[in-house]
N, C-alpha and C positions, 0 to 999 in steps of 0.2 A: 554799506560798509560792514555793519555785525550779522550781516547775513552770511557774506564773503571769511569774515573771520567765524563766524560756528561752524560756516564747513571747513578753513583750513581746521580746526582742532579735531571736526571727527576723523577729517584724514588723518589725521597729526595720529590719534587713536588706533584708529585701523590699521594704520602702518609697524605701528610699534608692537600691538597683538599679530598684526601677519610677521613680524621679524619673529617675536615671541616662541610661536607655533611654528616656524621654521628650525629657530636654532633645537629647542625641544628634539624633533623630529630627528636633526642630525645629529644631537647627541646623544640618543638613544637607537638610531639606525641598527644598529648591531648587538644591544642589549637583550635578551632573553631573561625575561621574568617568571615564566612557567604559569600555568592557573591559577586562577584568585589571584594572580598579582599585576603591576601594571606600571614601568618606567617612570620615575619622577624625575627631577633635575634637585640637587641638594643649593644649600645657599652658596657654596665654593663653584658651581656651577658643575658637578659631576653628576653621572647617574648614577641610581637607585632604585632597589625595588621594591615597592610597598604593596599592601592588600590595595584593591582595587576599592575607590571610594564610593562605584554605584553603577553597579549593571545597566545593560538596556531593558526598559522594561517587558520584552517581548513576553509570552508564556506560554512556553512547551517545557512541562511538570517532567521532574523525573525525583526517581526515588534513591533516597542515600543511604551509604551503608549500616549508617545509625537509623534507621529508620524513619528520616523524614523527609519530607515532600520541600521539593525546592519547586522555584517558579520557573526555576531553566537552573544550565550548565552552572553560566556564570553565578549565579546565587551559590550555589553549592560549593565552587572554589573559591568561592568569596568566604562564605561560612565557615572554609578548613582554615583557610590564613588568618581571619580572623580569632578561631579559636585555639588555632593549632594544634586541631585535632587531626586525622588520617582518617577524612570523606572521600568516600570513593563513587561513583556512579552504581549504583546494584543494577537500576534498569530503568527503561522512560516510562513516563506518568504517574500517576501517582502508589504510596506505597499501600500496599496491604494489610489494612490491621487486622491482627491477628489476636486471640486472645492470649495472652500470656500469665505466668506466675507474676504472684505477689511484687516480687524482687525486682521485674522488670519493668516493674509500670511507672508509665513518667505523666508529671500534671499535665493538660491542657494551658498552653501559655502563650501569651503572643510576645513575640520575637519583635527586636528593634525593627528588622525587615518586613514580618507583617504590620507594624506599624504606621513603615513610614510606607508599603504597598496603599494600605487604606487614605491614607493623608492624599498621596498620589493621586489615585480613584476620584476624590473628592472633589480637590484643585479642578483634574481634568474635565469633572462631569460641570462646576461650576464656571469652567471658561468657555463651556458650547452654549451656555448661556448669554453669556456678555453680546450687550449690542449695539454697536459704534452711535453715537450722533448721526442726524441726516438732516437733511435740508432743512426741515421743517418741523424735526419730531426730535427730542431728546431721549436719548439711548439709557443703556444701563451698563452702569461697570462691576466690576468684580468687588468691589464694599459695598454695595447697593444690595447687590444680589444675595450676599451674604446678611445683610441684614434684613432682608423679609425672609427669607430665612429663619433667622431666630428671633423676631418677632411673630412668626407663624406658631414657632414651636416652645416657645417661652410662656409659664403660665402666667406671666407679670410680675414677677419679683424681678425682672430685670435680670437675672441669673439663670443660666443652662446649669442643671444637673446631668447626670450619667444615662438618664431613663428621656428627659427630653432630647437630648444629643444622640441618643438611639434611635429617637423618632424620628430624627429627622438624616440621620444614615438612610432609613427604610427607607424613608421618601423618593428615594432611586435604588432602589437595592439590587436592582440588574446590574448598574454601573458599577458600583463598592463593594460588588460583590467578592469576597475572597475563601478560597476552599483550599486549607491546607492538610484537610482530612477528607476521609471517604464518607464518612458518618454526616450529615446533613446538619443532626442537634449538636456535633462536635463544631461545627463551622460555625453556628450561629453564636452558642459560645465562645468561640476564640475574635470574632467582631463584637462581643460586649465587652471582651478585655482588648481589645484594642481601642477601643471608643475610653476606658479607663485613661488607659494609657498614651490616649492625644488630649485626656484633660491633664492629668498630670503633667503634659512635658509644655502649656502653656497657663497652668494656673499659679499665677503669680505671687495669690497668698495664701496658698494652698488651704483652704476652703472646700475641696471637691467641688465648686460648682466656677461657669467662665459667667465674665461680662463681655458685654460685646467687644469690646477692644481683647481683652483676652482672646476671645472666640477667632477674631479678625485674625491674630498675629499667629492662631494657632495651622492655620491656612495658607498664609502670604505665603506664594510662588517663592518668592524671595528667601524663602526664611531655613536655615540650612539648622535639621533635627540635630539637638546632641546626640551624642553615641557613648553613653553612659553604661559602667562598668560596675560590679558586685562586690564589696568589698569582705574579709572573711579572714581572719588571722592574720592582720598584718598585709596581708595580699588580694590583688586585685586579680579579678576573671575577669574575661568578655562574655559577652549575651552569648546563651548558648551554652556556656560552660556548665558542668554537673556535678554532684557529688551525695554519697549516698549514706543515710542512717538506716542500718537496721533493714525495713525490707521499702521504706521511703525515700522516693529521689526528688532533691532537690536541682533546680535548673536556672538558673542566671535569666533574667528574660527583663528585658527596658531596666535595667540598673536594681531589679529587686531577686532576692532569693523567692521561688515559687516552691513548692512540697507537696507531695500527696502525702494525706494524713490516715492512712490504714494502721487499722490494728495486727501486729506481728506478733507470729506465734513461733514457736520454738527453732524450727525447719527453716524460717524466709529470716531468720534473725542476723544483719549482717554487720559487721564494726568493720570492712576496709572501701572507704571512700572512692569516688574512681576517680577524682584530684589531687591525690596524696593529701585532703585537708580532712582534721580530724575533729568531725563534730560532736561522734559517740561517747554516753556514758559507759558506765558498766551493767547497768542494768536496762532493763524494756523501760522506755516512757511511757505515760499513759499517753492519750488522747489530748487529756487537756496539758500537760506537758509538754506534747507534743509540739501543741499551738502555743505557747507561749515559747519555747525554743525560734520559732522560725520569726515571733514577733521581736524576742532579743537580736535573731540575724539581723533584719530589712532595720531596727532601730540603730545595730552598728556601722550599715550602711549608711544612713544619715550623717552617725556622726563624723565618719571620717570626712562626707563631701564637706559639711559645714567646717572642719578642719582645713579642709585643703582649701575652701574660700577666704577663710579668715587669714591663712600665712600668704595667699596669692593680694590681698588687700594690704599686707603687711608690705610686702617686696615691695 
């Protein structure tokens, strides 16, 4: 009898997701959302058309007009709706770095998309591990796995830092491997700031270091990345977004201001932003002004989120 009634309910499910994915289809039959975008249904039940929330992960690299390396098409037109900038295709695989002036140098950063690419890798490499039960032998599942894992690469405090969660990246570094530069030591820096950047987005009491349950949740197939935003006068950018002091550009990347911190001389010396946002003094900052400037940004980004958690607690 609750055999007969668990499968009427998955039917009961499946039917209601297949009407689901039909009325969808037919209400958007005729919609045209253009690149980087993708038909929604609104809660009045009309279409709509939004950035796409997640490519296929295939990967044939092509180079964009801003000069960087996407994992395919759709990254790239994902990238433009999202930032609402005008990316264009320049040409397929990867782009060519060039050396450039001062003016045009941009930091090494990893992008919400390389981030949640490396998460991806991860997931995938630890699922060709998992091994059902069998007759006679007890298998292994995906929080097993993950914990010899970080018992392997834990020095025993019970806590993964930045330098053990790097180790144990490497421990398949064919699979997790990600190249969104031509430079090799560029790549492997932009996987220690993405390794950064998958502690932060599950460390709970932000300590820079996980516990295993941290660790676990940073993983879970299940567990859908925030997509966190820059915040800067009052206004918010998407990843990706730029803007520039003097002959240093700053770039939006996992919800933080990032900056190259050169010394500018007279010629690379620039005050117009390329966001209309105006971070310039009148004068050159030093070095260490510099750095204390970009730690006042990433501090005012804090404070708005904790703002905007505290009035969402209020409501």
């Amino acid at each position: 009898m609750l055999r007969s009634l668990s499968v009427f309910v998955l039917l009961a499910v499946a039917c209601c997701h297949a009407e689901e994915v039909k009325s969808k289809s037919k209400i958007c039959a005729n919609v045209f959302c253009g690149a980087g975008r993708e038909c929604a249904i609104t809660e009045k039940g009309e279409p709509t058309c939004l950035c796409i929330e997640e490519c296929k992960p295939h990967k044939r690299p092509v180079c964009g007009s801003n000069g960087r390396t996407y994992r395919n098409h759709c990254e790239l037109h994902r990238d433009a709706c999202l930032t609402g900038l005008k990316i264009q295709v320049a040409h397929d695989g990867h782009c060519e770095e060039k050396k450039t002036e001062k003016s045009a140098a941009s930091p090494i950063v990893c992008y919400l998309a390389d981030r949640n690419e490396l998460r991806n890798r991860v997931i995938e490499w630890l699922q060709t591990e998992v091994v059902p039960d069998g007759w006679f032998s007890k298998g292994s599942n995906f929080s097993e796995i993950l914990h010899r894992y970080f018992k392997t690469y834990d020095d025993g405090d019970s806590q993964m830092d930045s330098a053990e969660f790097l180790k144990f990246i490497q421990h398949n570094e064919t699979a997790v491997n990600i190249s969104s530069y031509m430079d090799e030591e560029n790549n492997r820096l932009l996987r220690s700031l993405c390794v950064d950047a998958l502690i932060e987005l599950s460390d709970e009491n932000a300590d820079w270091k996980l516990s295993f349950n941290e660790f676990l949740n940073c993983f879970k197939p299940g567990f859908n990345p925030t997509q966190k935003k820059c915040a800067l006068e009052d206004e918010t950018f998407e990843d990706g977004a730029e803007t520039q002091v003097e002959c240093n550009r700053c770039v939006c990347a996992c919800g933080n201001w990032v900056c190259t911190a050169m010394t500018c001389d007279g010629q690379n010396k620039k005050t117009a932003p390329l966001e209309d946002t105006d971070l310039t003094g009148q004068e050159e900052m030093t070095e260490e002004e510099w750095t204390r400037r970009v730690e006042e940004l990433n501090k005012h980004q804090e404070t708005v989120e904790k703002s905007k958690k505290s009035s969402t607690k209020e409501k």
